[in-house]
FIKOL-306114 format. One record per residue: x, y, z of N, C-alpha, C in turn; residue in three letters. Coordinates in steps of 0.02 Angstrom, whole numbers, plus 32768, in hexadecimal, padded with zeros to 4 digits. Layout:
// FIKOL-306114
XYZXYZXYZAla;...
//
This chain:
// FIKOL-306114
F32DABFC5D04F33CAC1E5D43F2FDAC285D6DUnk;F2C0AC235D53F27FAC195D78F270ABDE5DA1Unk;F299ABB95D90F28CAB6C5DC4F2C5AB775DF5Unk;F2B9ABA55E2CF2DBABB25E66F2FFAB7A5E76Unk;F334AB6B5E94F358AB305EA8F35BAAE15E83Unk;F35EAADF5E48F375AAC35E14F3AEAAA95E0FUnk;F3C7AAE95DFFF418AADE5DE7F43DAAEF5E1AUnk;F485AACA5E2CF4B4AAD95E48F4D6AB105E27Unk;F4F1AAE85DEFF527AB1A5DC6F519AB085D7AUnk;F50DAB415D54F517AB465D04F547AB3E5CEFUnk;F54AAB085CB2F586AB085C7FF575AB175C34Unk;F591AB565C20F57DAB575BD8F5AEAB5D5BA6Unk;F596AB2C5B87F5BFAB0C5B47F5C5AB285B03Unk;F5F3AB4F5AE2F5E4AB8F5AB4F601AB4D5A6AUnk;F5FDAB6C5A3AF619AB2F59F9F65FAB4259FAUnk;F67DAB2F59D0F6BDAB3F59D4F6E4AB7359A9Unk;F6A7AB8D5997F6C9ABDC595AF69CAC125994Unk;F674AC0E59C5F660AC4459FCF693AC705A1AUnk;F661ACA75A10F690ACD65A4EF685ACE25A78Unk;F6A6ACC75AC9F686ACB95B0BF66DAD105B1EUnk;F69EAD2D5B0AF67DAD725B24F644AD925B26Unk;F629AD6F5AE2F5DEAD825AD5F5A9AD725AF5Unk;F5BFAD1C5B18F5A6AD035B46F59AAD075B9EUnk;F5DBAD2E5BA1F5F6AD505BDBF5CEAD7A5BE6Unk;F5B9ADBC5BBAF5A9ADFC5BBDF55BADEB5BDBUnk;F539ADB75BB7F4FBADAB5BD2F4F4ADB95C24Unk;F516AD9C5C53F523AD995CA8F51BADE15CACUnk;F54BAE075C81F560AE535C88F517AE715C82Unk;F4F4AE7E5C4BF4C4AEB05C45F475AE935C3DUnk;F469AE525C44F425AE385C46F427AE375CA2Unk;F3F6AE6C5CB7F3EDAE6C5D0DF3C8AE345D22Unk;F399AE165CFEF374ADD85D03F39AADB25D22Unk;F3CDAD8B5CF2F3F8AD605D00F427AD6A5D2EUnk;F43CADB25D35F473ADBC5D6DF46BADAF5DAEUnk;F421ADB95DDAF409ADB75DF9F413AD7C5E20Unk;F407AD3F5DF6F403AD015E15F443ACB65E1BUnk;F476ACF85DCFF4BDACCC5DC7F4E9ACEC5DC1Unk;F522ACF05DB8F55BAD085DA3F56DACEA5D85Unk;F5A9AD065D56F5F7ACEE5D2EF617ACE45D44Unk;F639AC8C5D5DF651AC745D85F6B0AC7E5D67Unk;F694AC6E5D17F6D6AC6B5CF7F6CEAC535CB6Unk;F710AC635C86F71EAC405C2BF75FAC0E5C3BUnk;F72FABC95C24F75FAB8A5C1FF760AB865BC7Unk;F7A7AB8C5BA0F7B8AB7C5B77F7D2AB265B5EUnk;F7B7AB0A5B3EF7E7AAC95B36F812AACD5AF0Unk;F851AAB15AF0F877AAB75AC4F88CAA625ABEUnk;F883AA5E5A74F88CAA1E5A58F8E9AA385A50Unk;F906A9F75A67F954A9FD5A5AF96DA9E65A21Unk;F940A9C559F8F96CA9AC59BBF958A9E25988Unk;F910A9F8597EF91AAA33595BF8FAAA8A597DUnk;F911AA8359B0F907AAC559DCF93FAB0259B9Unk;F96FAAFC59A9F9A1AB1B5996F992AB2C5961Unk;F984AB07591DF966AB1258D0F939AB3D58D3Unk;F900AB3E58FAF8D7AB7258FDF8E7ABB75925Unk;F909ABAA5959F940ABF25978F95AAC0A5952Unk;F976ABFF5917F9A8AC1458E0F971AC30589BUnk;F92DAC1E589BF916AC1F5866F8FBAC765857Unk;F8F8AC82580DF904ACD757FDF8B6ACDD57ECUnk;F88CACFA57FDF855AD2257E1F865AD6657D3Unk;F825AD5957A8F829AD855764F82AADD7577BUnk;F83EAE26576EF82CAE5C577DF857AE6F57C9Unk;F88BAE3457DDF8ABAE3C582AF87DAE2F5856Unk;F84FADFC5845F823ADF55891F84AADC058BCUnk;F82EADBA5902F84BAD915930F81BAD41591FUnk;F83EAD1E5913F827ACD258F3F80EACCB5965Unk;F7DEAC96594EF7A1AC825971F7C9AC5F59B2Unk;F7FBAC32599EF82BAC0759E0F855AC5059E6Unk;F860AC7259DBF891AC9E5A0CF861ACC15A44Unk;F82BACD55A32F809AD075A3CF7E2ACE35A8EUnk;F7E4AC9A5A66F7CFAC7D5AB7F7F9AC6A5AE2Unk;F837AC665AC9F865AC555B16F863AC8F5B23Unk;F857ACCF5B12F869AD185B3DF827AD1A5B5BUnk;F808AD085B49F7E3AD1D5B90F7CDACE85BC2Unk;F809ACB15BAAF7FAAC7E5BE1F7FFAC7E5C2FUnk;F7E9AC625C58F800AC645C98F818AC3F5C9FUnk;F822ABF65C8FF831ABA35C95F83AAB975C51Unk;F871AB815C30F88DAB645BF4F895AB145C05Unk;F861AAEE5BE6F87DAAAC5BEEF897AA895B9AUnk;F8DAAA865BAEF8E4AA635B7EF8E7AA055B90Unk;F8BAA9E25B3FF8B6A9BD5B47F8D3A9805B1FUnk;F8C1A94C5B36F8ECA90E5AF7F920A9115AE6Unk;F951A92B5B2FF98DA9225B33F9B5A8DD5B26Unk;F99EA8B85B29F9B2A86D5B16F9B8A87F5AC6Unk;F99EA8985AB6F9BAA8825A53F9DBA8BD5A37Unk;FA11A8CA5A60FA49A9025A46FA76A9085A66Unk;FABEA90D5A5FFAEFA90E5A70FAF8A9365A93Unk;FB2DA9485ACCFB42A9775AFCFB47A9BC5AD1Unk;FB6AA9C35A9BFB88A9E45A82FB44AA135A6DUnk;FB1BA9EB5A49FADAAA135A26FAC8AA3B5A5BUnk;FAB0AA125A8AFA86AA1F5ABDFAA9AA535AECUnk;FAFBAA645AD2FB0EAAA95B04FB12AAD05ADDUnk;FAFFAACA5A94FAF9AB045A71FAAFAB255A70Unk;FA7EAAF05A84FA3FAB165A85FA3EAB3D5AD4Unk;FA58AB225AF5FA53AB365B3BFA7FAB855B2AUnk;FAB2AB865AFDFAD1ABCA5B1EFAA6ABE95ADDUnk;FA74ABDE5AA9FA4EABF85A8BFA11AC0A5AB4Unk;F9F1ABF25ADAF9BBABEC5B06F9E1AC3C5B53Unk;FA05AC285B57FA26AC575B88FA27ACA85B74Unk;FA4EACA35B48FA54ACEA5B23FA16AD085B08Unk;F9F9ACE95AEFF993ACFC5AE9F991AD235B3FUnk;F986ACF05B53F95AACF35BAAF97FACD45BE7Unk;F9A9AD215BE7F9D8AD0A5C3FF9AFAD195C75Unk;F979AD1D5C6CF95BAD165CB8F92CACC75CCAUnk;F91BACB85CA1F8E1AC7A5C9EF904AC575CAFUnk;F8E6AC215CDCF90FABE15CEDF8F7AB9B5CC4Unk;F927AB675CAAF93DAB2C5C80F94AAB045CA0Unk;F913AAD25C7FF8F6AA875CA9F90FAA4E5C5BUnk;F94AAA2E5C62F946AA005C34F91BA99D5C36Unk;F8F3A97E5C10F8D7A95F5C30F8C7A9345BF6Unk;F8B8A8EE5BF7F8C3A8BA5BD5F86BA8A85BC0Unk;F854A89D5B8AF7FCA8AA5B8FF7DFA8CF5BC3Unk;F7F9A90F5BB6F7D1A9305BD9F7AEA9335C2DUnk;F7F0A9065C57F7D9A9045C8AF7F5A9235CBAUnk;F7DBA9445CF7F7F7A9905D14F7C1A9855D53Unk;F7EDA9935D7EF7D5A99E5DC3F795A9C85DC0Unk;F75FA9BA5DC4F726AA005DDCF72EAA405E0DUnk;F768AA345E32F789AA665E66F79CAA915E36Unk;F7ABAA695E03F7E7AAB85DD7F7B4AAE25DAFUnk;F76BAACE5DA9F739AAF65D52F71CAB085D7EUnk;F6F4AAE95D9BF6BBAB155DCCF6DAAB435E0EUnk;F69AAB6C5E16F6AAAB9E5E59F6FFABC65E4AUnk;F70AABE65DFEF736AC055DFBF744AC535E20Unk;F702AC695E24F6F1ACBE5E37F725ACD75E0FUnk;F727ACCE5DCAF750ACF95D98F743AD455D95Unk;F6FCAD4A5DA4F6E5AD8D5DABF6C6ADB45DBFUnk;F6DDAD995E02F6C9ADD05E45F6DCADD75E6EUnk;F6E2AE055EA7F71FAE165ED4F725ADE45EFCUnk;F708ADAC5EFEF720AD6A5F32F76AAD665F02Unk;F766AD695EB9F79DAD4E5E9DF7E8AD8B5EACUnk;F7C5ADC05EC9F807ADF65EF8F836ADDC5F0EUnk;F820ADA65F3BF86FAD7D5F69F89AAD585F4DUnk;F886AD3F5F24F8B0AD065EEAF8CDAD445EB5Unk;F8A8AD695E9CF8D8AD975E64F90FADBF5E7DUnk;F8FDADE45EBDF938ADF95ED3F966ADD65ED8Unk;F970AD905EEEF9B9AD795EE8F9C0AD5F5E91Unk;F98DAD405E5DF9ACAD385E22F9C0AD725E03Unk;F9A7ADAE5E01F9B4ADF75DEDF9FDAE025DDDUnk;FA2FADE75E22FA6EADFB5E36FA9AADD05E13Unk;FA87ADA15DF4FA9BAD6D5DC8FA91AD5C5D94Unk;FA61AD8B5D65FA4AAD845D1BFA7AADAF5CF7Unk;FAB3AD9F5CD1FAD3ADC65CABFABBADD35C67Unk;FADCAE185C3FFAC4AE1A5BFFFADDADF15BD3Unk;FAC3ADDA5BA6FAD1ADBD5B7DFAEDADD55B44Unk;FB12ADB25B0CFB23ADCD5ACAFAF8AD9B5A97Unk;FAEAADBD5A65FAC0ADAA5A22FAC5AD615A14Unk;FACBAD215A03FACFACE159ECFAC1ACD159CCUnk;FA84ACF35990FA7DACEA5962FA78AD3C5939Unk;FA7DAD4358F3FA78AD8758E3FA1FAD9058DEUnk;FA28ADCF5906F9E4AE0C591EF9C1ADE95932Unk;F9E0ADC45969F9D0AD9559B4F9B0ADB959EDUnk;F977AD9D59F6F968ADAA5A3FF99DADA95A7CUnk;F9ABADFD5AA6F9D0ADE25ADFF9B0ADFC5B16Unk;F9CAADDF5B52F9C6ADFD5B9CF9E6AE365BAFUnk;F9DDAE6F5BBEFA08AEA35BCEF9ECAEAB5C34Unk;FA2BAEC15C47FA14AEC05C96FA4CAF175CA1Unk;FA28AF2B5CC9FA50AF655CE3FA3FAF7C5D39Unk;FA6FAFA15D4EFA52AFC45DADFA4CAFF95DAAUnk;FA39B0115DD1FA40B0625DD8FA22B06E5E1CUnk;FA54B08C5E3EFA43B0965E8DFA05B0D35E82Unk;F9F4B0E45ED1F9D7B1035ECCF97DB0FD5EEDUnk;F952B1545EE4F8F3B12E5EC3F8E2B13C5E90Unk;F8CEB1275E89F895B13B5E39F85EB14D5E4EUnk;F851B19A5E11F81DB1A65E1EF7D7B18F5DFCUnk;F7A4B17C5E15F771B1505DF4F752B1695DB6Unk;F746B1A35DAEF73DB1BF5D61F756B1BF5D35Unk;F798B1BE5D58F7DCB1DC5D2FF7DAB1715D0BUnk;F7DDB1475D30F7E8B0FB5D33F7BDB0DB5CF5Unk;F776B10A5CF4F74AB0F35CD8F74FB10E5C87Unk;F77CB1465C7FF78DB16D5C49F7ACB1445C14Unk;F7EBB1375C42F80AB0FD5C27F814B0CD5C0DUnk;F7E9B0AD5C32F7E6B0565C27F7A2B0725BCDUnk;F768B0A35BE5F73AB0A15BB2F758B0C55B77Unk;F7ADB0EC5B72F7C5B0FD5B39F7D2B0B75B0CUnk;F7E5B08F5B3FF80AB0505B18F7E1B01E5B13Unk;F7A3B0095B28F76DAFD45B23F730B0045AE9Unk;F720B03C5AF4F6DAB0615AE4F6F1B07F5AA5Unk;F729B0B85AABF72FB0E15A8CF761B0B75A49Unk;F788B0A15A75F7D6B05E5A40F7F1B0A55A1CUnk;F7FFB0DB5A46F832B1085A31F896B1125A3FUnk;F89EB0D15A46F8D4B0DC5A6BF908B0AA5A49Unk;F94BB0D05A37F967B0A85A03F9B5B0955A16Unk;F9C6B08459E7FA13B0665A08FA51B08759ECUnk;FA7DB08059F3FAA8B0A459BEFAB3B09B5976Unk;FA8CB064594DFA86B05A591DFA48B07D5901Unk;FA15B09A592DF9F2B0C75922F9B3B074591AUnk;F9C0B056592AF987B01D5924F956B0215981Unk;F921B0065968F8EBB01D599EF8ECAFE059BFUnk;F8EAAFEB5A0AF8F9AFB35A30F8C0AFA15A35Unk;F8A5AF655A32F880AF325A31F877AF125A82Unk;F84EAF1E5AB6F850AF025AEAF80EAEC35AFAUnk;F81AAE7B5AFCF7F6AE585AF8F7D7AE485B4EUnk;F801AE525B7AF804AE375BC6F82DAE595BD9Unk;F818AE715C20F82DAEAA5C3EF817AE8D5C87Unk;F860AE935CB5F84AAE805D03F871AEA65D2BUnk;F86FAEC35D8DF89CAEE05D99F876AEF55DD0Unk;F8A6AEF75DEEF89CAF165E3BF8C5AF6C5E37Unk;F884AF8C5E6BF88CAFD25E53F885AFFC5E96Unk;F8A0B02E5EA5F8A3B04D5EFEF875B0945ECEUnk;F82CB0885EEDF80BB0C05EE6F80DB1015F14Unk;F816B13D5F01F827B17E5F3DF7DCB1665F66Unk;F7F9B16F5FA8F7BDB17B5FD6F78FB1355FDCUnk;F7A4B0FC5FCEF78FB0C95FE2F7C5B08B6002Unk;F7AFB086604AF7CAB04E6065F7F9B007604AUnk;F7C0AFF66018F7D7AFB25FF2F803AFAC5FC2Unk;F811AF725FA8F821AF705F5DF7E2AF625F2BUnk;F7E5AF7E5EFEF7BAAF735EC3F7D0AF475E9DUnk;F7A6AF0F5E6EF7B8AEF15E32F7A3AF035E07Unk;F7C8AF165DD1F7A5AF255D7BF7B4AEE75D4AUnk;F778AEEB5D43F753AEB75D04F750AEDA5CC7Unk;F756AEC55C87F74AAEBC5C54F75EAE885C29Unk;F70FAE815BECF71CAE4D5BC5F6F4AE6C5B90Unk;F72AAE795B4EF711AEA55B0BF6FAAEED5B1DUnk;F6C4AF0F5B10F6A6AF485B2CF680AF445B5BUnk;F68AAF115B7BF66FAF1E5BD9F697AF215C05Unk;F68CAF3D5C35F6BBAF405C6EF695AF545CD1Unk;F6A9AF405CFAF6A6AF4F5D33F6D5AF5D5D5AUnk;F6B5AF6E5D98F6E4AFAD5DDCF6C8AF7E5E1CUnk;F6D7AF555E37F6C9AF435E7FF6F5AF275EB7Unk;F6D3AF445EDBF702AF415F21F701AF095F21Unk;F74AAEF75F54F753AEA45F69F760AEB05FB8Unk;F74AAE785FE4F73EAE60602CF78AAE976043Unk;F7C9AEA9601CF7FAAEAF6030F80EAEFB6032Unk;F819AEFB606EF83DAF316080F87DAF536072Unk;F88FAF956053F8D3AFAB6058F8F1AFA46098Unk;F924AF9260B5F957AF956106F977AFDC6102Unk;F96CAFF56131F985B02B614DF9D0B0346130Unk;F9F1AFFC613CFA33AFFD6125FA48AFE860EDUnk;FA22AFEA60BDFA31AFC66080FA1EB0066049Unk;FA63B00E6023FA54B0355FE8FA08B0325FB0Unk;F9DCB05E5FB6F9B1B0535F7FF9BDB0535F36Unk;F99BB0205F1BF9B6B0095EC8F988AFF45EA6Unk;F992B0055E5BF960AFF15E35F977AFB75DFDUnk;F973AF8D5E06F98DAF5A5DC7F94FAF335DA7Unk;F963AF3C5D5DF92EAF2B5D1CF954AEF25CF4Unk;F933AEBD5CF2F93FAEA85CA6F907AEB15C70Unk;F930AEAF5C34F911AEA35BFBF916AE795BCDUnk;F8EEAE5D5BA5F901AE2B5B71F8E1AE3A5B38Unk;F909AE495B08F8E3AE6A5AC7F919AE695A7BUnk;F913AE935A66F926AE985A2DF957AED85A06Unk;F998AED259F3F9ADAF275A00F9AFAF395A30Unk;F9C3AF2A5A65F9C3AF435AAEFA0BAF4F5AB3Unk;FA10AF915AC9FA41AFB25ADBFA67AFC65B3AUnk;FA8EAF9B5B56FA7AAFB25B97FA94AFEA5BBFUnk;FAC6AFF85B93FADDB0545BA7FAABB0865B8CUnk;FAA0B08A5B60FA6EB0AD5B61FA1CB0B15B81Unk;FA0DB0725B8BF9C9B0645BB4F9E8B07B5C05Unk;FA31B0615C11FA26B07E5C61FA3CB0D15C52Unk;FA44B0E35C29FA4DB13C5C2BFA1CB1555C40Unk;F9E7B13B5BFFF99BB1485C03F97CB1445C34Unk;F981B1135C6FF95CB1055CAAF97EB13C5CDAUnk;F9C7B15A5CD1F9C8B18C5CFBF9B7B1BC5CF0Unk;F9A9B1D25CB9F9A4B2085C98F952B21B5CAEUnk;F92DB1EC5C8FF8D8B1EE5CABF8C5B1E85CE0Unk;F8E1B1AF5D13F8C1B1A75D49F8DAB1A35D8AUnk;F911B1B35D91F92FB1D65DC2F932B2115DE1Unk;F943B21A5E15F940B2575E4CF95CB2945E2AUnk;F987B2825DE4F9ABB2B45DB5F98CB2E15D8EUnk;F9ADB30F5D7CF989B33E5D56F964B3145D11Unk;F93AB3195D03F91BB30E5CC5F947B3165C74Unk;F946B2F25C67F973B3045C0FF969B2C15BFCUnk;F95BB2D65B96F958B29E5B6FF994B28C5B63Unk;F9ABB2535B50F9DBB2465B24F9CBB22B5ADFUnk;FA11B24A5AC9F9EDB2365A6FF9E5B20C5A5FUnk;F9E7B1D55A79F9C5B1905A59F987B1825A67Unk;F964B1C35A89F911B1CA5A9CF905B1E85A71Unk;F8C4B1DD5A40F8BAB2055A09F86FB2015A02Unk;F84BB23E5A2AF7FEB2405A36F7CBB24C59FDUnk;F80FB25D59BBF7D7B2635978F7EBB212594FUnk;F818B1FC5961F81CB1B4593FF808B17E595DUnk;F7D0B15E593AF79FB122595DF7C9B0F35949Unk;F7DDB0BC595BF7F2B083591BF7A8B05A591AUnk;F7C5B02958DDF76BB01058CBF787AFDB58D2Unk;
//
């Protein structure tokens, strides 16, 4: 990054048992580097003949096996080497690939070849990427489980502002603290976290970021309209995710409402 005008654009290439998040987080908290680049975005590739075998595969203690963990926090899923698998396979990984990560968008492609329009210049994560999420937002449904103690997408609304302390409580019960459980009493697991949010007393819309235990708050170019109901809509993609109870929770904390826990908030139980 010392040889000023060098590079156009970085591509970094993680192995294939990596966890992009770790790689992500770098942009987040090294100021060095922030300075001069951003996190444009996470391109996942998925092999189609055995993309699914490894989606399905069990590690040891309930951990999240390595291919799930990266299509959730993908931004761009390309599945590839569609030529050597049948329709049939290939719509079972797709509605396996879906139910993981209903927000990321899926590029299928024959050796690996893909428009450069679609990987680069994503602004996955930053309020340029405001104008494009608001309309996919309205169209990411929740998902149900597809494989057992499956990564899913949970999406919820809630009219209204949020208040920014109250916003920041929240999101750091369930990323920082991981106190927050489901009705099985299991601790929700949040891997990727995105959402447009109506802060009290500010003009704009906000986008919230998170990926693992990081997260951000920034304004986007866009304005609330006078005539348009203020709203806060989140997705999540994680693990144990509950979405009646996560949108209780968001009214409960960070709304204009009176303050109250609900019992599936539990400030002396950490999960590990």
């Amino acid at each position: 990054m010392q040889k000023k005008g060098k590079f156009d654009y970085i591509l970094l290439e993680t192995t294939g048992l990596a966890d992009p998040g770790a790689v992500a987080s770098m942009f987040w908290v090294d100021a060095e580097l922030g300075v001069d680049i951003y996190l444009d975005g996470i391109i996942t590739v998925v092999d189609s003949k055995y993309g699914l075998k490894h989606l399905e595969e069990e590690k040891p203690d309930g951990l999240i096996n390595e291919a799930s963990r990266q299509v959730a926090l993908a931004d761009i899923i390309i599945i590839n080497k569609t030529d050597l698998v049948s329709e049939e396979d290939l719509s079972k990984l797709r509605a396996a690939i879906r139910s993981i990560n209903g927000l990321g968008k899926i590029l299928e492609t024959q050796r690996s070849r893909v428009d450069l329009s679609n990987v680069l210049d994503l602004h996955a994560f930053d309020s340029l990427s405001g104008i494009s999420l608001q309309k996919k937002l309205q169209h990411v449904p929740t998902t149900q489980p597809h494989l057992d103690q499956s990564i899913i997408t949970v999406t919820f609304e809630v009219p209204g502002n949020a208040k920014e302390e109250s916003l920041n409580i929240f999101i750091q019960n369930l990323l920082w603290e991981k106190n927050v459980r489901n009705k099985d009493d299991d601790c929700m697991e949040v891997i990727r976290l995105k959402g447009l949010v109506s802060i009290k007393d500010k003009a704009k819309q906000v986008i919230v970021q998170g990926v693992h235990e990081l997260y951000d708050l920034e304004e986007t170019p866009l304005s609330w309209k006078d005539d348009t109901e203020r709203t806060n809509r989140l997705v999540l993609i994680g693990r144990n995710l509950d979405k009646e109870i996560l949108r209780q929770l968001f009214v409960a904390t960070v709304t204009e409402a009176e303050k109250r826990w609900t019992t599936h908030f539990k400030e002396d139980q950490v999960c590990l």
